[in-house]
C-alpha positions, 0 to 999 in steps of 0.5 A, a space after each residue: 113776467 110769465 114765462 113764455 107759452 111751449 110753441 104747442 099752446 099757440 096751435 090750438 085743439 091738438 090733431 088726432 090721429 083719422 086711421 090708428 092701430 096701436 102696436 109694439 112699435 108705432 109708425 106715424 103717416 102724414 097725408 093731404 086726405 081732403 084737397 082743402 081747409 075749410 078755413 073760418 076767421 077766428 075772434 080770438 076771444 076763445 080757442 079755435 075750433 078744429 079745422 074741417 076739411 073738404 075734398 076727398 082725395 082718393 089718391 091720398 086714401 090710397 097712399 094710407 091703405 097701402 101703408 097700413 097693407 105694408 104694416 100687416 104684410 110686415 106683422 104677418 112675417 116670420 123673417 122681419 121683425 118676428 115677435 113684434 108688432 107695428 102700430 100705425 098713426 095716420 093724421 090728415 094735413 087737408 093739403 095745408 102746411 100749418 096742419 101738416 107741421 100739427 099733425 108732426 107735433 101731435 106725433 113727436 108727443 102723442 096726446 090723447 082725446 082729452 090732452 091739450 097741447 097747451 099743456 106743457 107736459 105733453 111736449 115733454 113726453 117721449 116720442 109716440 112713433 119711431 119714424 114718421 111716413 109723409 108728406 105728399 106735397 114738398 112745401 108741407 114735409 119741409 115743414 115736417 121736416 124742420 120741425 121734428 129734425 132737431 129731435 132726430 125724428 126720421 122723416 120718410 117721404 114718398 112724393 115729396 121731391 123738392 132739391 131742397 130737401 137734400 140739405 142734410 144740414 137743414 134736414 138732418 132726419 128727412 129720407 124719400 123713397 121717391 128720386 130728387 126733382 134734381 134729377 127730373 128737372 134735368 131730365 126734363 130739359 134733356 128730354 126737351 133738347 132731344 126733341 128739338 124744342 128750343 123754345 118752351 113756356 113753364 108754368 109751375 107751382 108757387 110753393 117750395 115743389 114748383 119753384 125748387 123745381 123749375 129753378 133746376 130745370 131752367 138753369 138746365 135748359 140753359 146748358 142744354 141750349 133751350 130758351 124760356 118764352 115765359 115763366 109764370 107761376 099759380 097757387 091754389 089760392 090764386 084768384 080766377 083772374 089770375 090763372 085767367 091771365 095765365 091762360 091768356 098768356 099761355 095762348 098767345 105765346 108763340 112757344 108750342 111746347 109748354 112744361 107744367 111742373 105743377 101738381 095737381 091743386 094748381 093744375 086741375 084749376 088751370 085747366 078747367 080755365 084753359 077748357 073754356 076757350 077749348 083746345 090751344 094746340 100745344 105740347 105739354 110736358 108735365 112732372 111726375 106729380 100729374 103726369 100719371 094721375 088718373 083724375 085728368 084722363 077721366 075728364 073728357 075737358 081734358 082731352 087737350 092734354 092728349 100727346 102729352 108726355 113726362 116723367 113718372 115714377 116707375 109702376 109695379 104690381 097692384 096690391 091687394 084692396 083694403 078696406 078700414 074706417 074711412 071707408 064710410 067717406 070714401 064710399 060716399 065720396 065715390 059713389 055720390 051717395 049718403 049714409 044719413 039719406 037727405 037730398 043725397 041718393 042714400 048709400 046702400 053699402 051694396 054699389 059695387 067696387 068693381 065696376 067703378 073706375 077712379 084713382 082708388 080702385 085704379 090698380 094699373 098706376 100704383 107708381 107712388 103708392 109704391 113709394 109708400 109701401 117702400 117708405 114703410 119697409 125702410 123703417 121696418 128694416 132699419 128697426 130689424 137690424 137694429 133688433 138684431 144688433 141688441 139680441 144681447 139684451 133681448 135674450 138676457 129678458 129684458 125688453 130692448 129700448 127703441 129710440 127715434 135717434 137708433 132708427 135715424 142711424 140704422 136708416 142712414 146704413 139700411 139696404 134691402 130688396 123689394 119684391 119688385 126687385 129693386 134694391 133700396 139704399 139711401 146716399 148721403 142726402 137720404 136720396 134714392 137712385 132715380 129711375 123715372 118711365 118716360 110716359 107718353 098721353 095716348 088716345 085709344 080707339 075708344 077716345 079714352 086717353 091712357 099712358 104709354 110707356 115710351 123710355 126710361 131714365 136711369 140716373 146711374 148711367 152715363 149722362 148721355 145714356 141715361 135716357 132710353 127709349 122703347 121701340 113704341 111710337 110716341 103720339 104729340 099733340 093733336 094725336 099725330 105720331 112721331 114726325 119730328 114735331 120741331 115746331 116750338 122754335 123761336 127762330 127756324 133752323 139756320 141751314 149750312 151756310 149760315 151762322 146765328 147771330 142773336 136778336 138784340 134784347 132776345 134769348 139765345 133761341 132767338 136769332 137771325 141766320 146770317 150767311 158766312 163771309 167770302 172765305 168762311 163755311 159752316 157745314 153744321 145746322 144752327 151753327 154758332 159761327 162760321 170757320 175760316 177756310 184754310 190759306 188755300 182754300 175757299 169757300 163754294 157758293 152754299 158757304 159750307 164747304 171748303 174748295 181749293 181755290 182756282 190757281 190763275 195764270 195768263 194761259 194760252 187757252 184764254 182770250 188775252 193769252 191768244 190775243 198776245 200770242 198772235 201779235 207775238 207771232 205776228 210781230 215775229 213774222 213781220 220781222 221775218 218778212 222784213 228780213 227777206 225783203 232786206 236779203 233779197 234787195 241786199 245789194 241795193 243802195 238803201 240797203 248798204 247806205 243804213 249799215 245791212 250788217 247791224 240791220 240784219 242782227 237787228 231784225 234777228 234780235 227783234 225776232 227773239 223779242 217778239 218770240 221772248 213774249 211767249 215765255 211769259 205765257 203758261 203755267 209759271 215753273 223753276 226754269 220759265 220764271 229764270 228764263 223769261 227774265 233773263 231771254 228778255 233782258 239779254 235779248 233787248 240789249 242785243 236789239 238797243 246795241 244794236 240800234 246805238 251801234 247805228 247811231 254811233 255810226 251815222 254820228 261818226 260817219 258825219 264826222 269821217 266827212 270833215 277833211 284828214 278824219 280818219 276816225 270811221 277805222 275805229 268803227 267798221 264792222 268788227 268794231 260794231 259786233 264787239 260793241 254789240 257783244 260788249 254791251 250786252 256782256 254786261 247784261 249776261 253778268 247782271 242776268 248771272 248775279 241775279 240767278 245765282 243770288 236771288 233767282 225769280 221763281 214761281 209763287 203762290 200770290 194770295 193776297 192780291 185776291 182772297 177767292 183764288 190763287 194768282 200763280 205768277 214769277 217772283 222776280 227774287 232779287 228786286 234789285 236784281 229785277 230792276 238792274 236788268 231793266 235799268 240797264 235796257 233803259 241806260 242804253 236806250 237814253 244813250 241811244 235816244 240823246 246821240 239820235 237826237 243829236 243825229 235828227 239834223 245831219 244831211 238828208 242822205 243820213 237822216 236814219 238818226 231821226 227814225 232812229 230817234 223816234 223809235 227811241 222816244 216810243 222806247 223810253 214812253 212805253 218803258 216808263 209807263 210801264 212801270 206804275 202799270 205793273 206795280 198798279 196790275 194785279 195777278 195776271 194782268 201784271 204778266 199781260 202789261 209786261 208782255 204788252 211793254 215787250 211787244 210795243 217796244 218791239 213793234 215800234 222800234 220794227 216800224 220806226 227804223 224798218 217802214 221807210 225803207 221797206 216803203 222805198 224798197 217795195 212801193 217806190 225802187 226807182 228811189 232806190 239808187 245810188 243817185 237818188 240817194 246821194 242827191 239834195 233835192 228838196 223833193 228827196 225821200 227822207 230815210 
């Protein structure tokens, strides 16, 4: 079996070098010259020809005459390099990969016109150059870059900005002059944030720059809070109805904001499809590879691209003109013209450069080929400090040996100045500081679109100060200056009050404003949630600010509190009245006949009743807490004593009638006050147990309602609450089973029966009471009790005092000794 072929038999004609000038040294340079491969199917019966390109990239040519500018400017140096020369090897890639991995063969083994690379002996022979420049485009120097990095070959790109390449285990040899698109991609997103434009379409290219790129810059975005509408990709190769279908998609998006991390095969192709249907209105945020070139600016269908804004590399000061042997292409390219004559205006080698306006002659945007010029000292300094190190040998006569593997090391610890000033030194990545302009598209009066300078990045600053901007004035789409253009939003800005709630199935972006709950505040824009306002506190109506909650209480300045004052006072004054009309008529039978002594305590104590209502009525403290409990437990024991005291003398006195009793001695008027005084002696010591273990005190009820805060008496000591009310309510059974034996007596001590029903609207009232004050809330709880008092009290006033206020007032001549003493059945019955 043959062995097998070395991998240069397998690519064909071997490349030559389009620009070369040979030195002590050699450096190679890698450059996409022409746009396009002229690509033609091969029979395979015999060996390809080489491949034409097409296109002529000015830009590019550019790049080459600054490399070869740097190489003389070094040659004519006394301080870098003195007493040698550096040669130079320019290849063109066409924009292609395949041809881009070629030309960094035929530079690792430097063939010669009649040379093929199938012969095996031209992979074996030593390095033609010690550094290799290029290439533009990321997805070609990765190529580069895996093909000669095994043989420690260094690699020093000036456009290619693809993360990737920082791999230092995949690309052990690879450099770049130019910042990291780690580094751009997050700026981009940062700077998206800053503008408020949450909601943006990306487009980038499909090759290891574009999708690199936008995978940083998506996963960014997502820190930054910004969602991605859309993501499409192109290649150059793309079909028309493919980009087509982009465009489609990129107009009926609803995102205005449109980021390009493209370059420019992919996005001159875009854009002449997205001209023929004419301006879309949007804002477009583009990558250093087009942000700057001069190319789109000069096309009037691109005036769409006006406001547009990005990163660039920063700019520096032009160099001198070059001119060498492409010149021939480029001056027919830019002229239009030929040298050969035909159907071409013929050149005349006279057409003036100065008077023409391309990417060539355009000395205001030198931002990459300064990265050329810098790429090209890099090498230079890595070789003069490695030509210092090995003066030893220099001096002993001998000629020292340079190898790519010396260079790779001495670049690795390279730091110099340039003559912008800015200080070059590569970190463990072979990556550089980045600095990016922050370029602004403007119209100038002329219509002609220029780029204004508006911010720097600075990637060794702080995170959040590495954007700057210049005091200029930004312009957006549509030419309009800064406003705030916030237009690119899924979902417009949730105001204070609201919180986002995200759209099933929708990014982040997307969301619906939802106003906070009763309780909660947001007082921030575009608030993830609402906040809980503290125990007392609630919030106002707009939900965004915490007031402290209304503290309610039965007041005497509101409508209930005056209506329960009234009756208060007027149950009091009724009582009062009732007690005058008794004093006055004091003598009188009726008056004497119903026992006057307990009548008047009785009416005294209904007083302190009705007046004991009040204490229930204000803003709850210490001492009104203790004292509305106990003055109406006392002061309704002294009012049901006072009522059984009557009942036990009528019941007695019915029973001193029957012959040799003797029984009423027990119960005169003495007896019927230490009755009294005794009953409610038992009630003073539950009211003084209650205060000393668990007194009532005031207490912020804040459960009842959510919105405000009920003020009201904490009764302490439930048992002691319901001890004092069980008790008024023990002798007030009592009283109503001894009325109700009383209700049949004779008609001249028929008191039992008024007595009787007094008692019965007592215990009615008192036991209704008690599930409506469980039942009440806040202030109403206050209300039902007072209510409670108040009936009880006006019922007992009514029932015992209305018939004889009647007789005494409406009908005296009833009000005898006589009358009363008599067993007519036409008799009023009292």
């Amino acid at each position: 079996m043959a062995a097998p072929a070395p991998i240069c038999s397998l690519l064909g004609q071997p490349a030559l070098p389009l620009l070369s000038a040979e030195g002590d040294i050699n450096i190679g340079a890698v450059f996409p010259l022409h746009r396009n491969a002229l690509f033609k199917v091969h029979s395979f019966t015999s060996r390809p020809e080489k491949t034409s390109c097409i296109s002529f990239d000015p830009r590019e040519f550019q790049f080459a005459q600054t490399l070869i500018f740097a190489l003389e400017e070094i040659n004519n140096s006394s301080d870098l390099l003195p007493g040698l020369s550096l040669g130079y090897q320019v290849y063109d890639s066409c924009s292609y990969a395949p041809l881009a991995i070629h030309s960094a063969l035929a530079l690792m083994n430097s063939p010669g016109p009649e040379d093929s690379l199938g012969d095996p002996s031209s992979c074996s022979r030593s390095p033609a150059v010690l550094g290799i420049v290029g290439e533009s485009s990321s997805t070609s120097t990765i190529g580069m870059s895996s093909l000669v990095g095994p043989f420690n070959i260094p690699v020093i790109s000036h456009f290619a900005t693809c993360a990737c390449l920082s791999n230092k285990k995949k690309f052990p040899s690879f450099f770049r002059t130019i910042p990291s698109d780690f580094y751009q991609s997050r700026a981009l997103a940062k700077l998206v944030k800053h503008f408020g434009w949450n909601w943006v379409g990306v487009v980038n290219s499909n090759n290891d720059y574009g999708n690199n790129g936008m995978a940083t810059f998506l996963e960014a975005s997502w820190h930054e809070g910004v969602c991605v509408e859309y993501q499409e990709s192109i290649h150059r190769t793309d079909p028309r109805e493919k980009l087509l279908e982009v465009v489609k998609v990129i107009r009926r998006a609803t995102a205005r904001v449109v980021v390009l991390f493209l370059t420019l095969g992919e996005l001159i192709p875009l854009m002449n499809e997205m001209a023929l249907e004419g301006d879309p209105g949007l804002q477009w945020v583009g990558s250093e590879a087009w942000i700057t070139a001069r190319l789109l600016t000069e096309n009037k269908s691109y005036g769409f691209l006006r406001g547009a804004v990005g990163f660039a590399i920063r700019n520096v000061h032009p160099f001198q003109a070059p001119d060498n042997t492409l010149l021939r292409e480029f001056w027919e390219t830019v002229f239009k013209c030929s040298f050969e004559g035909g159907s071409s205006t013929l050149c005349t080698g006279t057409e003036s450069l100065a008077k023409l306006k391309n990417q060539y002659t355009d000395m205001s945007e030198l931002r990459i080929s300064s990265k050329v010029y810098t790429a090209v000292y890099a090498i230079a300094h890595a070789l003069h400090n490695l030509l210092t190190d090995l003066k030893n040998d220099t001096d002993s006569g001998r000629r020292p040996v340079y190898t790519p593997q010396q260079v790779l090391q001495y670049l690795k610890e390279v730091r110099f100045r340039v003559k912008t000033g800015e200080e070059i030194w590569f970190d463990d990545n072979g990556d550089v500081v980045a600095f990016y302009d922050l370029v602004n598209w403007q119209q100038e009066e002329d219509g002609t679109l220029q780029f204004h300078v508006v911010g720097l990045y600075d990637s060794s600053m702080p995170p959040e100060q590495r954007i700057t901007f210049n005091k200029g004035k930004l312009v957006w789409v549509g030419g309009q200056a800064e406003v705030g253009l916030n237009t690119s939003v899924c979902s417009e800005s949730c105001p204070t009050g609201t919180r986002k709630a995200v759209q099933k199935g929708k990014p982040v972006c997307c969301y619906d404003c939802v106003p906070c709950a009763e309780g909660e505040i947001s007082n921030i824009t575009d608030s993830n949630g609402c906040y809980r306002c503290d125990l007392e506190y609630w919030s106002n109506e707009k939900r965004d600010l915490c007031v402290l909650k209304p503290v309610e209480f039965l007041s005497y300045e509101e409508m209930m509190g005056i209506v329960l004052v009234f009756f208060s006072l007027l149950g009091s004054g009724v009582t009062t009245l009732v007690a005058v009309v008794f004093s006055i008529h004091k003598d009188t039978p009726i008056v004497r006949a119903n026992n006057s002594e307990l009548s008047f305590l009785l009416l005294f104590f209904l007083t302190l009743c009705f007046l004991c209502s009040l204490t229930f009525i204000g803003r709850p403290s210490e001492w009104s807490c203790m004292l509305r409990h106990t003055a109406f437990g006392i002061t309704f024991v002294l009012c049901i004593s006072c009522v059984l005291g009557k009942t036990i003398v009528v019941l007695m006195a019915f029973r001193a009638t029957l012959p040799a009793s003797n029984i009423m001695k027990w119960f005169g008027p003495t007896q019927q006050r230490l009755s009294v005084l005794a009953f409610t002696l038992i009630q003073v010591l539950i009211c003084v147990l209650w205060l000393t273990v668990s007194p009532p005190f005031p207490y912020k009820n804040m459960k009842t309602y959510k919105e405000k805060v009920i003020l009201e008496c904490d009764v302490g000591s439930a048992i002691g609450f319901w001890a004092v009310l069980g008790y008024i309510g023990l002798l007030a059974l009592l009283c109503f089973v001894l009325a109700f034996l009383a209700r049949k007596l004779p008609d001249n001590f028929n008191e039992a029966k008024f007595i009787t029903f007094s008692m019965l609207i007592f215990c009615a009232v008192w036991i209704t009471f008690i599930p409506a004050y469980v039942s009440s809330p806040g202030k109403f709880t206050v209300a039902v009790e007072i209510f409670a008092i108040l009936a009880s009290s006006f019922g007992l006033l009514f029932c015992i005092f209305a018939p004889k206020c009647f007789i005494i007032l409406l009908r005296p001549e009833q009000n005898t000794k006589k009358h009363i003493m008599g067993k007519t059945s036409n008799d009023i019955r009292y």
